[in-house]
C-alpha positions, 0 to 999 in steps of 0.5 A: 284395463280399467276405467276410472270413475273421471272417464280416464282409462287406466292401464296396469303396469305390464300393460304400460311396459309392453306398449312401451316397450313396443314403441321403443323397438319401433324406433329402429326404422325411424330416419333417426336410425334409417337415413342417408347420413349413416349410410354414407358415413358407413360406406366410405371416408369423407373429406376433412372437411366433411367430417368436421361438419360431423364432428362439430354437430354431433359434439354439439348436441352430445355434449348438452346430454347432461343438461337433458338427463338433469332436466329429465331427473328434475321433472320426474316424480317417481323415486325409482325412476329418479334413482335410475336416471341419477344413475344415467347422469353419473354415466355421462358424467364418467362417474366423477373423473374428468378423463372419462366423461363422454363428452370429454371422450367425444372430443378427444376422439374427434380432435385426434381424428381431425389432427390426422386428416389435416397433420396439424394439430386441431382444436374443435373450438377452432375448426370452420365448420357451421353449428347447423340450424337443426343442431340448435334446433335440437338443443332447444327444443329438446331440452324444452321437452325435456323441461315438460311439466308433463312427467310422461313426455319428459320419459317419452323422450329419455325413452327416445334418447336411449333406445336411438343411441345404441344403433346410432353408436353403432354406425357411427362406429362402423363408419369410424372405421373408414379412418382406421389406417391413420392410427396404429392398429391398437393406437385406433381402439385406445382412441374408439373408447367413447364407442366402445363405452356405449356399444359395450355395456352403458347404452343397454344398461341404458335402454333397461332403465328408461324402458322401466322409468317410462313405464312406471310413469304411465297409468292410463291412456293418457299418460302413454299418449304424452309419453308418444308424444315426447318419443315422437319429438325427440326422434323427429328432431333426430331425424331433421338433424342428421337430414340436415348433416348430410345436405351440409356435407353433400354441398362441402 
């Protein structure tokens, strides 16, 4: 490390990505990705009811994913880490085909479920599930962290965003399976594509960049400080939500 001549203490790249780096893994015992929620999703199936509390939350904040990677893009101010999260936004987005964007997904998988559980059709527009007040929370806040005028705090939480998702599909998956005798064998994975697409290639691939965009933000201390400060938010709104989700459907 050097120290600059305004008192900042800067730092190489290789330093910036091994701290990073290290940051990110640690995410992995955060409630984000330890908590009650997955282990009660994965150990047994729940009520219609209960998965529609599910189903209408997480649709809620996945479907602004978009929104957050373009405010991400807006306020970065690195070519390649630009470049890297377009190519983010093109995932989300299903490389342009309506069918395959994963919000599209998302839904389809949910409404099919739901339409199983209750044998009548659903739509997830027209269910009684609450948006919970962390769900909001969530989207609100996070796109106000996503808006920073700091571009470090902005890769802490894309940062955030990607490294809790490979896990958090995971076991979102695992407890998926609890409903696999309401489909046919292959009929349950044409409709598992959404997991599928993230556990497989899109949620690495998506680790790798906002590993290397963070990283070429950060050139001293400072900057890894805001860079903490957006991953801790972010992970922190994560965890309050899905806390906030399994007391919604523990009282169900």
């Amino acid at each position: 490390m050097d120290t600059a001549i305004d008192g900042a203490t800067w730092v190489s790249l290789e330093e910036a990505r091994d701290r990073i780096q290290a940051l990110a893994r640690g995410c992995s015992e955060h409630p984000a990705v330890k908590n009650s929620f997955y282990e009660l999703w994965m150990a047994q199936p729940l009520a219609t009811r209960q998965v529609e509390i599910v189903a209408r939350n997480f649709y809620e904040r996945v479907s602004r994913t978009p929104e957050r990677i373009a405010l991400a893009f807006l306020h970065m101010n690195d070519t390649l880490a630009r470049a890297e999260t377009v190519e983010n936004l093109s995932d989300e987005m299903g490389r342009g085909l309506l069918s395959k964007v994963h919000s599209v997904l998302l839904r389809s998988f949910f409404e099919t479920l739901l339409t199983r559980m209750r044998g009548a059709p659903v739509d997830l527009d027209e269910i009684g599930a609450p948006v919970l007040p962390s769900t909001t929370r969530l989207i609100e806040v996070g796109e106000k962290v996503f808006s920073s005028p700091y571009p470090q705090e902005v890769c802490g939480a894309l940062l955030a965003q990607e490294w809790h998702a490979y896990p958090q599909l995971v076991r979102l998956y695992e407890g998926v399976r609890n409903y696999r005798d309401l489909f046919g064998l292959e009929e349950f994975h044409e409709n598992c594509e959404y997991f599928y697409l993230h556990i497989g290639a899109t949620e690495k691939e998506h680790k790798v960049h906002s590993l290397s965009t963070a990283a070429r933000t950060c050139h001293s201390m400072a900057d890894l400080e805001y860079l903490e400060r957006g991953f801790a938010t972010y992970l922190d709104l994560l965890a309050e939500n899905w806390a906030d989700i399994y007391a919604a459907i523990q009282a169900a």
